[in-house]
Wavefront OBJ file of the C-alpha trace (Angstrom):
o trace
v -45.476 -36.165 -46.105
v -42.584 -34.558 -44.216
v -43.485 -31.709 -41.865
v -40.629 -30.867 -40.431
v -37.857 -31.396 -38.126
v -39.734 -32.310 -35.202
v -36.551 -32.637 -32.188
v -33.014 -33.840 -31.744
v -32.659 -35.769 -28.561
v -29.733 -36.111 -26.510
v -28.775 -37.991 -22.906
v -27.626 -35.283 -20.506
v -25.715 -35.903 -17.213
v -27.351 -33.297 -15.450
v -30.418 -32.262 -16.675
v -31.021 -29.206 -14.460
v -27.447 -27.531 -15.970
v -28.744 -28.330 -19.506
v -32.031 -26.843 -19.087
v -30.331 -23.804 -17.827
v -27.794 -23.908 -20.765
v -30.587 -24.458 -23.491
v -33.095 -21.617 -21.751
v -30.965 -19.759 -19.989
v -28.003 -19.506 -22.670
v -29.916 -19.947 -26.049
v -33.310 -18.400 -25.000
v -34.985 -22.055 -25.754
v -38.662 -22.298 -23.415
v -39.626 -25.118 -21.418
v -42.465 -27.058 -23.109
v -43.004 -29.897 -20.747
v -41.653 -32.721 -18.571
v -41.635 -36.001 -18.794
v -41.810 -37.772 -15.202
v -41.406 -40.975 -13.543
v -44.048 -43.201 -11.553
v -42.262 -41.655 -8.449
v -42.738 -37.868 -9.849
v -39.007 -37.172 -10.434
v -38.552 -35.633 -13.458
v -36.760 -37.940 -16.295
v -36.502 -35.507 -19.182
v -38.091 -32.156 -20.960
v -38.710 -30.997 -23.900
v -37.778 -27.514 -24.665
v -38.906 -24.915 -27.757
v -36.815 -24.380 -30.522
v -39.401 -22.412 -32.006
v -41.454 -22.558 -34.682
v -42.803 -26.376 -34.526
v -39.241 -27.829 -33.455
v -37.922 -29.158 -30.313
v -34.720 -30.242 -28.082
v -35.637 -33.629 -26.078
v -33.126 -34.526 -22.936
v -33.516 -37.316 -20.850
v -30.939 -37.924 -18.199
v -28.497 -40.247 -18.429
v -24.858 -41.134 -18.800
v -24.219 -40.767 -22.581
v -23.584 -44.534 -23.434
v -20.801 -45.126 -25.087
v -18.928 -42.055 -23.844
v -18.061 -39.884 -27.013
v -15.649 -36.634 -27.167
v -18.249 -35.618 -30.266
v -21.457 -35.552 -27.925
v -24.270 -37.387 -27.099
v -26.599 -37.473 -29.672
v -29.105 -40.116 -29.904
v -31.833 -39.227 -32.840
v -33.312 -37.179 -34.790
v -37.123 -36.770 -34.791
v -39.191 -35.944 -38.126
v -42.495 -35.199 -37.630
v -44.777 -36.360 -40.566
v -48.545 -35.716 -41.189
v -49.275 -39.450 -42.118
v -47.095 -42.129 -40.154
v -48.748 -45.059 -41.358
v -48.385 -43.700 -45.437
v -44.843 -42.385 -44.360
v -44.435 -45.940 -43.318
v -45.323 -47.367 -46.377
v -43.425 -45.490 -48.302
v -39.980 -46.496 -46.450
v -41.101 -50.260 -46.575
v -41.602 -49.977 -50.471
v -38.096 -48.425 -50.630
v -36.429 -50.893 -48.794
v -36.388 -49.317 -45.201
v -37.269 -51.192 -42.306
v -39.523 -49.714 -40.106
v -40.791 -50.593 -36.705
v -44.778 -50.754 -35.633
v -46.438 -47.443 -34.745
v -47.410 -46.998 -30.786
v -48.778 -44.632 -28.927
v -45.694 -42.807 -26.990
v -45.741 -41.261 -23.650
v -46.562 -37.875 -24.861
v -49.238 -38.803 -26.644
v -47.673 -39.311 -30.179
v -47.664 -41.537 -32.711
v -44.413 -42.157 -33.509
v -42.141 -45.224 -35.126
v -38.377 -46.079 -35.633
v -36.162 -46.753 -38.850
v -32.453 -45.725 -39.796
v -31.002 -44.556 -42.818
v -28.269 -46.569 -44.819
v -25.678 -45.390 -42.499
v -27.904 -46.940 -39.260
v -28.435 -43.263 -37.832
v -31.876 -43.612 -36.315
v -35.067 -41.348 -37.043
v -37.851 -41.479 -35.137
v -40.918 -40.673 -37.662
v -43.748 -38.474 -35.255
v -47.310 -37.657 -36.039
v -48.541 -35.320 -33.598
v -52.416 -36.031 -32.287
v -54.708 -33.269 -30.875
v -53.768 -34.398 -27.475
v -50.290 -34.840 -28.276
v -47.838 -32.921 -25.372
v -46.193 -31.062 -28.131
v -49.611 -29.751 -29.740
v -50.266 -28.158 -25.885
v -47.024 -26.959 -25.926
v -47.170 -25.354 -29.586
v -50.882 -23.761 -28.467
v -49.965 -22.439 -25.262
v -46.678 -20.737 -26.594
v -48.176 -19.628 -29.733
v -50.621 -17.979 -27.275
v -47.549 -16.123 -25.649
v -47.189 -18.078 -22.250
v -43.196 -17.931 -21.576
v -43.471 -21.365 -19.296
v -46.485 -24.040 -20.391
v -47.589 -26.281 -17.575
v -45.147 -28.978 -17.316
l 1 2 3 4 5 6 7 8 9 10 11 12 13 14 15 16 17 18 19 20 21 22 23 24 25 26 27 28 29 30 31 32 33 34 35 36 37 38 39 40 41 42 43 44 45 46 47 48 49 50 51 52 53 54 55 56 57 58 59 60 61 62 63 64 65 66 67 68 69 70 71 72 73 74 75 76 77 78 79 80 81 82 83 84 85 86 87 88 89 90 91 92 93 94 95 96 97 98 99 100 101 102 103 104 105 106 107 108 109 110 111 112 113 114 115 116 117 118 119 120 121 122 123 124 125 126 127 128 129 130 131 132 133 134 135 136 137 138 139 140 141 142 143 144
């Protein structure tokens, strides 16, 4: 069953003036990071509140577009593999699960219009189930 919104994502040019646009502008918190093998970070996740997020990885937009650079939307379920299910017996096609980089469960499928949605079950080790516990706990910047 549907949770909620989990994140939008989007491919930023410069990820340090985004960050500083999202938290510094719209009062949004740093959750984590996500690094590289080399240590440089790649992308963040950032606090919407509540249970949602904003995901940027950096990037050149690809293709360019006037109207922005969105990339997906992110639904966080409570049951991928029945959420699954349910989309196949619909008609939806819907990639394997796998275990994502911030520890998430997560799999692909589009609506009719090809928009993609990335389905998300969080775990207990999950980066966003930190995230949610050390903000809920009042901590203005988690451990990234």
């Amino acid at each position: 069953m549907l949770r909620s919104l989990a994140h939008a994502c989007f491919v930023v040019a410069d990820l340090d003036r985004a960050v500083k646009f999202y938290c510094d502008g719209l009062g949004m918190k740093l959750a984590f990071e996500f690094r590289n093998e080399q240590g440089q970070r790649t992308g963040v996740y950032l606090s919407c509140g509540g249970r949602t997020f904003v995901e940027m990885f950096i990037g050149k937009p690809n293709p360019p577009d006037p109207q922005g650079s969105y990339r997906h939307i992110s639904l966080e379920v409570d049951d991928l593999d029945a959420t699954a299910a349910k989309l196949t017996a619909a008609g939806a096609g819907v990639t394997e699960k796998k275990m994502g980089k911030d520890n998430s469960w997560q799999a692909w499928t589009a609506d009719p219009d090809g928009n993609r949605i990335e389905l998300h079950q969080y775990t207990p080790t999950s980066h966003q189930t930190k995230a949610l516990e050390t903000l809920a706990a009042g901590n203005a910047k988690p451990k990234a």
